[in-house]
PDB file of N, CA, C and O in Angstrom:
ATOM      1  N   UNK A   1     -25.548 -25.943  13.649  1.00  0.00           N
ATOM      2  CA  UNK A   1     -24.150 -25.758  13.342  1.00  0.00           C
ATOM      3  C   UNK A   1     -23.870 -24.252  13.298  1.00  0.00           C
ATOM      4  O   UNK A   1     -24.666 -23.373  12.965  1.00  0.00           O
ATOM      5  N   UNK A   2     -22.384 -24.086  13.760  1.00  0.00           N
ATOM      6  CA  UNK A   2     -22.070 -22.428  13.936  1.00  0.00           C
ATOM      7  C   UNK A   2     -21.367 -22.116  12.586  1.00  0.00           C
ATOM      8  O   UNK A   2     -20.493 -22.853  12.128  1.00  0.00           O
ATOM      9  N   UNK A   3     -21.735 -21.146  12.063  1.00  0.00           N
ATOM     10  CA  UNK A   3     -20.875 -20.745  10.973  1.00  0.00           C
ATOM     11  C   UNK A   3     -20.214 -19.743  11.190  1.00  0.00           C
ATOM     12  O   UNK A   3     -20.900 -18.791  11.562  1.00  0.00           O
ATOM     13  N   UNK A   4     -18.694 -19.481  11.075  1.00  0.00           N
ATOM     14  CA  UNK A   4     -17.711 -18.705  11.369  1.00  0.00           C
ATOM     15  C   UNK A   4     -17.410 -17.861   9.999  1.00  0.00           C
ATOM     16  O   UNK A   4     -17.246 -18.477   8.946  1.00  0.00           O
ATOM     17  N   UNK A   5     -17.333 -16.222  10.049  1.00  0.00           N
ATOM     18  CA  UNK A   5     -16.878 -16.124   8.846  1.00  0.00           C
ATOM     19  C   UNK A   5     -15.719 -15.510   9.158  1.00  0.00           C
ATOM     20  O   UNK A   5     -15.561 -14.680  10.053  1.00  0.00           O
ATOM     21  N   UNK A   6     -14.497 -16.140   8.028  1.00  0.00           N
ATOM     22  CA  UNK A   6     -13.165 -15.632   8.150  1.00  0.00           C
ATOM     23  C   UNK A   6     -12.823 -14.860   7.093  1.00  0.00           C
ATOM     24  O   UNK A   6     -13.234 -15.158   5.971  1.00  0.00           O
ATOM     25  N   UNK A   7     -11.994 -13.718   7.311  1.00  0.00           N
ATOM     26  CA  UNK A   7     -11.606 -12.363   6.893  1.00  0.00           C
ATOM     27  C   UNK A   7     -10.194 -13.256   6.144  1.00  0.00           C
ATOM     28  O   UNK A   7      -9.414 -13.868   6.875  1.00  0.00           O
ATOM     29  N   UNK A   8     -10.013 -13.224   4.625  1.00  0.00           N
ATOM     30  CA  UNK A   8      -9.164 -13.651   4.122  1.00  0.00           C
ATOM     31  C   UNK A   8      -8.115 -12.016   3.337  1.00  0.00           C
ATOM     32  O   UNK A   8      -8.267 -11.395   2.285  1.00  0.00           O
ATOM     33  N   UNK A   9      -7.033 -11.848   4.589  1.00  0.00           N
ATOM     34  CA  UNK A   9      -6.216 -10.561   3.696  1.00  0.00           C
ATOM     35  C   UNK A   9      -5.501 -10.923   2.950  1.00  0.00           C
ATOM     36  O   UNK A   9      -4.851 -11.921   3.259  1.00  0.00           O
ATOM     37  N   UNK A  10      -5.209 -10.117   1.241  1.00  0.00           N
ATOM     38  CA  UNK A  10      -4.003 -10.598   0.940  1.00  0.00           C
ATOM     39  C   UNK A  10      -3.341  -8.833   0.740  1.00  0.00           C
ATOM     40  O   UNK A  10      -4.022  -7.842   0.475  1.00  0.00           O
ATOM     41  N   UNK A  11      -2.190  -8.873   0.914  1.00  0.00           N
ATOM     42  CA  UNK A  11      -1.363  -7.398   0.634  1.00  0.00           C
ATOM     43  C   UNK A  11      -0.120  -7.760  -0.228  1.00  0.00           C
ATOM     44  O   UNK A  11       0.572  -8.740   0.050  1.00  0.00           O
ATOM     45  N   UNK A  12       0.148  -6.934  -1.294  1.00  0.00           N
ATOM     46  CA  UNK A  12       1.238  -6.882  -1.805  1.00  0.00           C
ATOM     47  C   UNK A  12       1.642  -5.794  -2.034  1.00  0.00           C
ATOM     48  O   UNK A  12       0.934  -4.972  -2.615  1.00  0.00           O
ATOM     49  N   UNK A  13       3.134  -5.470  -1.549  1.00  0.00           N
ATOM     50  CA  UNK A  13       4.019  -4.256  -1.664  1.00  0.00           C
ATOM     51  C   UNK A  13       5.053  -4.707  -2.960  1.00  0.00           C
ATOM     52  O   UNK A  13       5.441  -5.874  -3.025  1.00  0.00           O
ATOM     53  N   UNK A  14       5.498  -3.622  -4.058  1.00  0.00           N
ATOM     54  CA  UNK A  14       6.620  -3.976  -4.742  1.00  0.00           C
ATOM     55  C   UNK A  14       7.074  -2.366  -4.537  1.00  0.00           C
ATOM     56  O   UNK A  14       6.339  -1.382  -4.466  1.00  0.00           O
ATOM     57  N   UNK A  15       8.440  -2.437  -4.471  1.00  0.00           N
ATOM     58  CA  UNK A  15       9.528  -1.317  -3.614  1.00  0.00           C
ATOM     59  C   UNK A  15      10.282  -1.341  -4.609  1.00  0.00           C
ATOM     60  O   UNK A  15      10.906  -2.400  -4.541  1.00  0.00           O
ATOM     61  N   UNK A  16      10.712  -0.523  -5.891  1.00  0.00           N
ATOM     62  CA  UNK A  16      11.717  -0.469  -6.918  1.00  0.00           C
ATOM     63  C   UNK A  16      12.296   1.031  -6.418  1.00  0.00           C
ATOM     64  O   UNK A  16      11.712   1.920  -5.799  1.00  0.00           O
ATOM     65  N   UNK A  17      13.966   0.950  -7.038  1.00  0.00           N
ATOM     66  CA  UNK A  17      14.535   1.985  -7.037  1.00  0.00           C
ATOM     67  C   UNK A  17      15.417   2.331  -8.557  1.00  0.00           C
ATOM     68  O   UNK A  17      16.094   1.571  -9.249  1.00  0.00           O
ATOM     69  N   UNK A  18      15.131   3.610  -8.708  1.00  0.00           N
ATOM     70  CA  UNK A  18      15.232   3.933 -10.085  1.00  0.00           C
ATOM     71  C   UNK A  18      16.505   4.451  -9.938  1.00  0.00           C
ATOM     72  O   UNK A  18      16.979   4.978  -8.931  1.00  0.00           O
ATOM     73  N   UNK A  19      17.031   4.263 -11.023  1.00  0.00           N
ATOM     74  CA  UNK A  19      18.759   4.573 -11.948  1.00  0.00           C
ATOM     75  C   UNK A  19      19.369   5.320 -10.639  1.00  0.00           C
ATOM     76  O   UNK A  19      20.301   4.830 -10.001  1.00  0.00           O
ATOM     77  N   UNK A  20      18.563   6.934 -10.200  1.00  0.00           N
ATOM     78  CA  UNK A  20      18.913   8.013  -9.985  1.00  0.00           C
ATOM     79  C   UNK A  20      18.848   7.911  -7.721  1.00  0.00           C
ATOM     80  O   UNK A  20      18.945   8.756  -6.832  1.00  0.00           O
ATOM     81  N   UNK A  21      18.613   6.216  -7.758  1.00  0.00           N
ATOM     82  CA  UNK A  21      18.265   6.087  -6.692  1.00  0.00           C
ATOM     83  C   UNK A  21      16.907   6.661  -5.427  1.00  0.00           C
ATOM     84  O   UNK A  21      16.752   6.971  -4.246  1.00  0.00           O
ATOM     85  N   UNK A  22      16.318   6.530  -6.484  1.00  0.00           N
ATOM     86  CA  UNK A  22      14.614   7.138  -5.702  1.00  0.00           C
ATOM     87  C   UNK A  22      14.167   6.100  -5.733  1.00  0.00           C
ATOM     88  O   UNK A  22      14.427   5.241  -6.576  1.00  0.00           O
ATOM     89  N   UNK A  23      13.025   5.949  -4.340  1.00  0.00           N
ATOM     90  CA  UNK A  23      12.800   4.528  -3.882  1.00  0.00           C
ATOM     91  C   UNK A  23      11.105   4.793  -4.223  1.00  0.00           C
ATOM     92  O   UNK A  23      10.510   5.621  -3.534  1.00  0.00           O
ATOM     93  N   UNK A  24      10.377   4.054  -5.309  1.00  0.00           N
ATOM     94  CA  UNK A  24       8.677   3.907  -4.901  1.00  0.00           C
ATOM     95  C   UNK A  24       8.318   2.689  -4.849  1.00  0.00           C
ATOM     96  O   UNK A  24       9.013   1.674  -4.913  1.00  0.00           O
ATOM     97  N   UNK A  25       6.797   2.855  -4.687  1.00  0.00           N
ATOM     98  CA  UNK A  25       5.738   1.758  -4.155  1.00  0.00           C
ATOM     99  C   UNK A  25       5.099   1.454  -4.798  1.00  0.00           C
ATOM    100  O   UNK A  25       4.550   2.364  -5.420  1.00  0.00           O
ATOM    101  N   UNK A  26       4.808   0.467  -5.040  1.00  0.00           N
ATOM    102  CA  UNK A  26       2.917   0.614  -5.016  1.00  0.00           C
ATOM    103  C   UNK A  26       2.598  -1.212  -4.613  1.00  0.00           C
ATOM    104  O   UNK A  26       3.074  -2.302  -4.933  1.00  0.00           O
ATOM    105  N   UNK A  27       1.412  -0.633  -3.657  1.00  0.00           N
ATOM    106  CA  UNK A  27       0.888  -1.988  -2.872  1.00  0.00           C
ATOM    107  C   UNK A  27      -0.861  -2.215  -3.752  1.00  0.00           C
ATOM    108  O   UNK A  27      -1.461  -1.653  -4.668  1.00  0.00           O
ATOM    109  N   UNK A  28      -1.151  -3.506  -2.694  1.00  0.00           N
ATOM    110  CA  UNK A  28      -2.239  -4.010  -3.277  1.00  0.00           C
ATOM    111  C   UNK A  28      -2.835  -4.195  -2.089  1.00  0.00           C
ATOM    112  O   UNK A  28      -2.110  -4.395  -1.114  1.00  0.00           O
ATOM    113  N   UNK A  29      -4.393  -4.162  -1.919  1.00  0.00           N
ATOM    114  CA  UNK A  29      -5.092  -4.760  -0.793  1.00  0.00           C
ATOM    115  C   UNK A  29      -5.928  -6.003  -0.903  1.00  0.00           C
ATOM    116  O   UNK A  29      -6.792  -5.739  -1.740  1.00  0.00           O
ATOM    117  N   UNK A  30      -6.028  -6.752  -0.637  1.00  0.00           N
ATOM    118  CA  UNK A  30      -7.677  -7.260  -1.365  1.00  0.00           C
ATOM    119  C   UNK A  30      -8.080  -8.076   0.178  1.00  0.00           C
ATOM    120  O   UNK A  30      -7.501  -8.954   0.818  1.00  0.00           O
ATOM    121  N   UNK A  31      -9.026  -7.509   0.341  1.00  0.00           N
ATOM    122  CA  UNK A  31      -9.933  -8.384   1.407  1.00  0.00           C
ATOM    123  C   UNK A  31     -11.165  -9.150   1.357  1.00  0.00           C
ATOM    124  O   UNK A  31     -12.268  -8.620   1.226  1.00  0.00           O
ATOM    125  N   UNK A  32     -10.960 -10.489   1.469  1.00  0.00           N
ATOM    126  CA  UNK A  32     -12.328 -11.400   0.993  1.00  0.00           C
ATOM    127  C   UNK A  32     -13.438 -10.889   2.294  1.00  0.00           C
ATOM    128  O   UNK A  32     -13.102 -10.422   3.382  1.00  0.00           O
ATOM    129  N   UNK A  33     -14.621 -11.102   1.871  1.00  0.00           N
ATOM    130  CA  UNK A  33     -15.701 -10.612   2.509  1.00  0.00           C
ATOM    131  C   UNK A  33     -15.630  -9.310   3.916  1.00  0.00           C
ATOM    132  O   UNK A  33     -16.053  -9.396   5.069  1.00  0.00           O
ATOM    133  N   UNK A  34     -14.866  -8.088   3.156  1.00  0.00           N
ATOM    134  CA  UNK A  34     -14.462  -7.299   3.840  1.00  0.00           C
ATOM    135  C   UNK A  34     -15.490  -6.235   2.773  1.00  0.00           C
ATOM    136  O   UNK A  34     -15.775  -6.326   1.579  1.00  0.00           O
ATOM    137  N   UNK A  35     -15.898  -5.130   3.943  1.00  0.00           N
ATOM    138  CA  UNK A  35     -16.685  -4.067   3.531  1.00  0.00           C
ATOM    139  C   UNK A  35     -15.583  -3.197   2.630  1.00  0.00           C
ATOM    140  O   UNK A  35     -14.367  -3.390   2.656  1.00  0.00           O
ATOM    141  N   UNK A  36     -16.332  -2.120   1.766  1.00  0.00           N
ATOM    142  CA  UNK A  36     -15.372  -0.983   1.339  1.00  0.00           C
ATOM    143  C   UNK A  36     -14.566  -0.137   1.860  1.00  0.00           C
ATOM    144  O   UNK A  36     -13.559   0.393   1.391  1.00  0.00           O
ATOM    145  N   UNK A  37     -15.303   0.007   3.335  1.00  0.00           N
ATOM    146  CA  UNK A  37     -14.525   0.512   4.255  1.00  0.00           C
ATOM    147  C   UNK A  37     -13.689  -0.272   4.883  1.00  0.00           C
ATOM    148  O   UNK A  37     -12.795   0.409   5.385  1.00  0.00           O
ATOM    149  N   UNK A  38     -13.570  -1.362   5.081  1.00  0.00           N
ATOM    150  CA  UNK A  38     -12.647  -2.090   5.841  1.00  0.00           C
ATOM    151  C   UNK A  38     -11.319  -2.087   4.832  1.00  0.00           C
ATOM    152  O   UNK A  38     -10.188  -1.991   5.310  1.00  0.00           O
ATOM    153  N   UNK A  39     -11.510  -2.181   3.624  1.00  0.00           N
ATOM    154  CA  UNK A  39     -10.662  -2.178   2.343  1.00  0.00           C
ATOM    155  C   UNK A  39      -9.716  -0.871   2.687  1.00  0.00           C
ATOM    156  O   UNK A  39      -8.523  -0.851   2.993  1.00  0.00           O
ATOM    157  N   UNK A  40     -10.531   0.071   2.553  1.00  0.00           N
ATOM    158  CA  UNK A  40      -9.900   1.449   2.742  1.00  0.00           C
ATOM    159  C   UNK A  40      -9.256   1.565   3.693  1.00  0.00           C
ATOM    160  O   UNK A  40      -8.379   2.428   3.664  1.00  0.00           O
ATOM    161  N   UNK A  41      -9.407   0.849   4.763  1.00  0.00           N
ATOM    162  CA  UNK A  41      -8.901   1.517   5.998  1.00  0.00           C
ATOM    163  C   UNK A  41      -7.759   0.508   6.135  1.00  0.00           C
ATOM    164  O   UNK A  41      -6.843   0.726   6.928  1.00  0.00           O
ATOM    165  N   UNK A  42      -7.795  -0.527   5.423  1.00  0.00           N
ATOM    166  CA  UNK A  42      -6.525  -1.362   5.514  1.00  0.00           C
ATOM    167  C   UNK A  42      -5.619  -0.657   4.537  1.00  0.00           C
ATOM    168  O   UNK A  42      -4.611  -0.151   5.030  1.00  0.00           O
ATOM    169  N   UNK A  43      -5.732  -0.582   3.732  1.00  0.00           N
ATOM    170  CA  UNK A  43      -5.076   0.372   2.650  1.00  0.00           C
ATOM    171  C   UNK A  43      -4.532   1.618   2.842  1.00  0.00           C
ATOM    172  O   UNK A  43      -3.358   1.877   2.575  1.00  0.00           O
ATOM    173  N   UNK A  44      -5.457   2.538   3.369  1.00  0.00           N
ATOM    174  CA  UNK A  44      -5.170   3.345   4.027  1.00  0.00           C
ATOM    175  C   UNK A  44      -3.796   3.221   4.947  1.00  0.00           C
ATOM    176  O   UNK A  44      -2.868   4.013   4.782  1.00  0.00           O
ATOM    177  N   UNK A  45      -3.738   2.030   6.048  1.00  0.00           N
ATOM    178  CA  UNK A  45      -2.715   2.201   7.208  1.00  0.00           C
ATOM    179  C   UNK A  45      -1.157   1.642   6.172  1.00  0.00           C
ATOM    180  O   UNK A  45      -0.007   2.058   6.310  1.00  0.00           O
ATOM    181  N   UNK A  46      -1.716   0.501   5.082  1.00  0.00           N
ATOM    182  CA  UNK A  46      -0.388   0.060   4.766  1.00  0.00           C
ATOM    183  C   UNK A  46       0.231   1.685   3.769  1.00  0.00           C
ATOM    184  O   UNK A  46       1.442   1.814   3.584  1.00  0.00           O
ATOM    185  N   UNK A  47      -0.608   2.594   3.319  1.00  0.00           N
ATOM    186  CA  UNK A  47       0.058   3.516   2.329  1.00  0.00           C
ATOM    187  C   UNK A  47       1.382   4.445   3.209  1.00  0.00           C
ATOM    188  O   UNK A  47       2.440   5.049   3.032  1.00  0.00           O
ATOM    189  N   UNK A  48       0.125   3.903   4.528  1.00  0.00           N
ATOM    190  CA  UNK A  48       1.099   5.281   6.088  1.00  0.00           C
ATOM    191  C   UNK A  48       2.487   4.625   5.964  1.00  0.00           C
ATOM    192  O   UNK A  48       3.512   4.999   5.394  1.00  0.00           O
ATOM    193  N   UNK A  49       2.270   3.820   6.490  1.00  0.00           N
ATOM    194  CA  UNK A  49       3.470   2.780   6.646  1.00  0.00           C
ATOM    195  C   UNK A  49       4.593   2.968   6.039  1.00  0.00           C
ATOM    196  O   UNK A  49       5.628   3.367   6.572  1.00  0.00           O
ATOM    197  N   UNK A  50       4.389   2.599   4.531  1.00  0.00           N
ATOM    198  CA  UNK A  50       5.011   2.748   3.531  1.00  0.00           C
ATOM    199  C   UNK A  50       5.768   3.773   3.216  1.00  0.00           C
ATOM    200  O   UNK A  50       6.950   3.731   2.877  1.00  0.00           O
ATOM    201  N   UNK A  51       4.831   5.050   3.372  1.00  0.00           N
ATOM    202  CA  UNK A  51       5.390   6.905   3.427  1.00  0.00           C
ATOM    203  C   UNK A  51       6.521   6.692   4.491  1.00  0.00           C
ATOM    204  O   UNK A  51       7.682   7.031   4.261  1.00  0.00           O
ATOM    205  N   UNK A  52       6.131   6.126   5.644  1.00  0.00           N
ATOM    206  CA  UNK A  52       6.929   6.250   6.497  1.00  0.00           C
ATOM    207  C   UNK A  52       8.934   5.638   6.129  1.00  0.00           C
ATOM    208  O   UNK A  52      10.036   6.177   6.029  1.00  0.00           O
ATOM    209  N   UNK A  53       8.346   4.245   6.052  1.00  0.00           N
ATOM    210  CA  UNK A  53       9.514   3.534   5.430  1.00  0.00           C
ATOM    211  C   UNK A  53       9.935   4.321   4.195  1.00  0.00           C
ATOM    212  O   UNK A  53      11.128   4.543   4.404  1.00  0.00           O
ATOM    213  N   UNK A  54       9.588   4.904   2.938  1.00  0.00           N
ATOM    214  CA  UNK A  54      10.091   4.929   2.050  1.00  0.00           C
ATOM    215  C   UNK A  54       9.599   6.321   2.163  1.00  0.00           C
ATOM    216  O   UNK A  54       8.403   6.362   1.875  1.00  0.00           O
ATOM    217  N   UNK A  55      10.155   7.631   2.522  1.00  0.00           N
ATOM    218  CA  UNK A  55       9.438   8.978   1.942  1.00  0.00           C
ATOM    219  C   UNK A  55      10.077   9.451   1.032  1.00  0.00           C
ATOM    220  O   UNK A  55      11.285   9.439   0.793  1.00  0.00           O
ATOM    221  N   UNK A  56       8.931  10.026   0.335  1.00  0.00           N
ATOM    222  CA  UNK A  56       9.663  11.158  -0.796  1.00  0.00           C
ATOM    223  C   UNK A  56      10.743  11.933  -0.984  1.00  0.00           C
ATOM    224  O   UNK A  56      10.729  12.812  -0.122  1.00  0.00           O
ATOM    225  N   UNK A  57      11.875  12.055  -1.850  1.00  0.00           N
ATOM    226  CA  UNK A  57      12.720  12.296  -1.677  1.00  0.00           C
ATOM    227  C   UNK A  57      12.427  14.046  -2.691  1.00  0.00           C
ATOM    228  O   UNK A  57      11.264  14.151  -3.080  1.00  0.00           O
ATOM    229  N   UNK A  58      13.168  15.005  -2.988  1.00  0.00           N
ATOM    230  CA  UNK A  58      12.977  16.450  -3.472  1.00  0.00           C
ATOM    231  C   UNK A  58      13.294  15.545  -5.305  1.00  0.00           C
ATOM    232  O   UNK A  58      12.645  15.715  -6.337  1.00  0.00           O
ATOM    233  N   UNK A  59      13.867  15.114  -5.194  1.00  0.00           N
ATOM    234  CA  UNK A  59      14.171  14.814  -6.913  1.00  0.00           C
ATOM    235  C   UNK A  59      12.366  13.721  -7.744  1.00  0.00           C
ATOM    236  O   UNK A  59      11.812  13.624  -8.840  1.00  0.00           O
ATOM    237  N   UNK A  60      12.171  13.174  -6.323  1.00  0.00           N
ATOM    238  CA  UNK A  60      10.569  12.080  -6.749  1.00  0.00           C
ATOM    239  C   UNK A  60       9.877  13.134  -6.785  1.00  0.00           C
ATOM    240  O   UNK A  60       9.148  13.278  -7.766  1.00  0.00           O
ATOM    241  N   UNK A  61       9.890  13.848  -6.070  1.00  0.00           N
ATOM    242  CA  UNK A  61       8.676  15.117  -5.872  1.00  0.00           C
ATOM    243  C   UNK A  61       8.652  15.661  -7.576  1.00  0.00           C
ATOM    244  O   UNK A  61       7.627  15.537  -8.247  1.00  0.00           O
ATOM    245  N   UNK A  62       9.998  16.302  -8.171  1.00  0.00           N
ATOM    246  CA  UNK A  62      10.163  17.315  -9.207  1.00  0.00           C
ATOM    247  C   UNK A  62       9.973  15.923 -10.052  1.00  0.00           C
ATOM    248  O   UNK A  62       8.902  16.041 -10.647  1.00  0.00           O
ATOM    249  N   UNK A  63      10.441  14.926 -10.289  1.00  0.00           N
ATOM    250  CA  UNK A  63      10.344  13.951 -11.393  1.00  0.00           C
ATOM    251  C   UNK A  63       8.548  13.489 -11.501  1.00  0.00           C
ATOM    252  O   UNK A  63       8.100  13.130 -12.590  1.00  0.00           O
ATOM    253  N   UNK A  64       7.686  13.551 -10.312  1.00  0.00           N
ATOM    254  CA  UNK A  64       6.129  13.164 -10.893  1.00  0.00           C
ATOM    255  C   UNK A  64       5.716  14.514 -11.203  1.00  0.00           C
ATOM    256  O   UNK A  64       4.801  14.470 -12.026  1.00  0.00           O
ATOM    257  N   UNK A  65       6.027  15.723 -10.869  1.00  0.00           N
ATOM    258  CA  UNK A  65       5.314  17.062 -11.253  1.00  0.00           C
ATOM    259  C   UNK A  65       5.612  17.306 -12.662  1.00  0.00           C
ATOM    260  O   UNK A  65       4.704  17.946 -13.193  1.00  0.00           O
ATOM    261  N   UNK A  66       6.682  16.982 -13.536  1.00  0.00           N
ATOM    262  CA  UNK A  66       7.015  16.938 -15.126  1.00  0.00           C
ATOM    263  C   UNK A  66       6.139  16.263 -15.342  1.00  0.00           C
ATOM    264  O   UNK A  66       5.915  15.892 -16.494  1.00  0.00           O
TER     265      UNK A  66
END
């Protein structure tokens, strides 16, 4: 018998926007029988993504440096 192993992804993004209208993130990765690196590198592309869709605005920048 052949045994197949399947790569189970799960990703979650939550996208809130605060009072002052600044948009953040934060996602989740989890990959069943996925290396550390495979983790990372999925993680990695969804963070790109994300920057892309949602970038930093000059007021998010000065509001995490306080």
């Amino acid at each position: 018998m052949l045994m197949e192993t399947i790569n189970k992804k799960r990703t979650r993004v939550e996208v809130s926007t605060s009072v002052k209208g600044v948009k953040t993130f934060s996602c989740t990765v989890e990959l069943m029988d996925g290396t550390n690196e495979e983790i990372l590198a999925e993680s990695d592309a969804l963070v790109a993504e994300l920057d892309k869709r949602y970038p930093a605005t000059i007021e998010a920048t000065k509001e995490t440096k306080q």
